[in-house]
One Martini backbone bead per residue (centre of mass of N, CA, C, O) as a GRO file, in nm:
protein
   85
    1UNK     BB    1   1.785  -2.228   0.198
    2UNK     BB    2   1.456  -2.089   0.199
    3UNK     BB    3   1.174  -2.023   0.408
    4UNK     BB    4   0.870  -1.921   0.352
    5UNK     BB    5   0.539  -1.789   0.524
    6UNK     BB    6   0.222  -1.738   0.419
    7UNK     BB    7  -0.058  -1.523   0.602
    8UNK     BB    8  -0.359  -1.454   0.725
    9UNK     BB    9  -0.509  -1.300   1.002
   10UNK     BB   10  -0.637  -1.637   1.014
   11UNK     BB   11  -0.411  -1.849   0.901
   12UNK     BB   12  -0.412  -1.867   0.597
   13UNK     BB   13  -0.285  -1.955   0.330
   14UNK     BB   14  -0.122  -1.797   0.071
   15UNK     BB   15  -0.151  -1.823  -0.244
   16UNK     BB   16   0.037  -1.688  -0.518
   17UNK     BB   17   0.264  -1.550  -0.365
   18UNK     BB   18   0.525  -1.291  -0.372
   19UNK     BB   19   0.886  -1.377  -0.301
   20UNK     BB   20   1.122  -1.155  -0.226
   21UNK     BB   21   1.459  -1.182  -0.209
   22UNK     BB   22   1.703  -0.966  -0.034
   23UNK     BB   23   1.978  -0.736  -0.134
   24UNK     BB   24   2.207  -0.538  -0.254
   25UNK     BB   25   2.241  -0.703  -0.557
   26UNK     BB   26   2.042  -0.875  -0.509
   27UNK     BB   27   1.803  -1.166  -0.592
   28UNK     BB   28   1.524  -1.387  -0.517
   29UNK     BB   29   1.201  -1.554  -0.672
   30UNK     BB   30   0.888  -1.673  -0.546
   31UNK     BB   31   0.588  -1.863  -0.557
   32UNK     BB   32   0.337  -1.973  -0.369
   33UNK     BB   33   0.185  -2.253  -0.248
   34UNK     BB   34  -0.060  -2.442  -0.125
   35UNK     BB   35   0.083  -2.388   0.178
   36UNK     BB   36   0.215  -2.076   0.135
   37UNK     BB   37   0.507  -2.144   0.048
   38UNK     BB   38   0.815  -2.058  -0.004
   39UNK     BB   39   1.120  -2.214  -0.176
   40UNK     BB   40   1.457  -2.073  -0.183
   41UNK     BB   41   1.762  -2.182  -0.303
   42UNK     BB   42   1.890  -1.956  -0.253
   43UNK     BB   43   2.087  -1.657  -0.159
   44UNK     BB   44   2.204  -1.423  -0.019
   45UNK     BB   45   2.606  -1.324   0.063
   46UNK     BB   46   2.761  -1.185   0.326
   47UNK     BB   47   2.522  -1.007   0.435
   48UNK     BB   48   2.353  -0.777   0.645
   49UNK     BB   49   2.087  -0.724   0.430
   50UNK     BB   50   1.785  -0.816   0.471
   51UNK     BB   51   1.491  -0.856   0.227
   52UNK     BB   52   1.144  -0.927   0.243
   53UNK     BB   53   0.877  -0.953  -0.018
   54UNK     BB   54   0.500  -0.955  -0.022
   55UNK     BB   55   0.277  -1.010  -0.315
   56UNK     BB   56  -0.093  -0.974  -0.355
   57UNK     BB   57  -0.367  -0.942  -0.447
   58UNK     BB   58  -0.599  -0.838  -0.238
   59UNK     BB   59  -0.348  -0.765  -0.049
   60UNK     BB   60  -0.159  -0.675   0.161
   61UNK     BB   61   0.181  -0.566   0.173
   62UNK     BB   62   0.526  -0.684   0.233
   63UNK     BB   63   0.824  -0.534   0.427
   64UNK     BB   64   1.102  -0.709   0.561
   65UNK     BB   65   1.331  -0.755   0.782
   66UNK     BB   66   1.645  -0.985   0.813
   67UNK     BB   67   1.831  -1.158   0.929
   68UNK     BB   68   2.116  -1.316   0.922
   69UNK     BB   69   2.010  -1.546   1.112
   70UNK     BB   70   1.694  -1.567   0.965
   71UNK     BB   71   1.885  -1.699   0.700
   72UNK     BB   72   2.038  -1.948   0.836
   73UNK     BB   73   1.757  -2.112   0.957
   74UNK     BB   74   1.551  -2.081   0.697
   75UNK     BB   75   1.310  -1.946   0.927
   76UNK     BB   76   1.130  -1.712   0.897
   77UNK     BB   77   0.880  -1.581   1.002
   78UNK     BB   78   0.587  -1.541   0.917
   79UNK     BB   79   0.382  -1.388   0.697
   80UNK     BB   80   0.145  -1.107   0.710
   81UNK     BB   81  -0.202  -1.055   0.541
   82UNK     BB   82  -0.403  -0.822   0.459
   83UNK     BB   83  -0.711  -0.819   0.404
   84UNK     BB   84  -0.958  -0.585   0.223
   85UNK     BB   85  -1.240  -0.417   0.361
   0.00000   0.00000   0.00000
């Protein structure tokens, strides 16, 4: 299991944002609930590059590479997404 969570550049959490965990071969997909986070119970096993991204409309898109460390971990650093002006 790993924790994403999602906040805007002023700390608020983002509700209903899409959060896809990736690997070589697979994904597994989450939106974020009340307090900004998605709970993914899955995860890519085994691989060397994971990458989450995170997109909402109304806000800009984030693309992050991972650590096999801060998926063992269960929780990556937030997301931060930026309202646009």
């Amino acid at each position: 299991m790993i924790t994403v969570s999602v906040i805007t550049d002023l700390g608020a959490p983002v509700i209903g944002a899409g959060v896809i965990l990736s690997g070589t071969n697979e994904f597994y997909y989450q939106a974020t609930d009340s307090v900004g986070q998605a709970v993914l119970t899955a995860r890519p096993e085994n691989l060397s590059t994971y990458e989450v991204q995170v997109s909402k409309t109304g806000y800009s898109s984030a693309r992050i590479p991972i650590t096999p460390r801060q998926v063992r971990d269960t929780t990556p650093p937030p997301v931060v997404l930026m309202a646009p002006v």
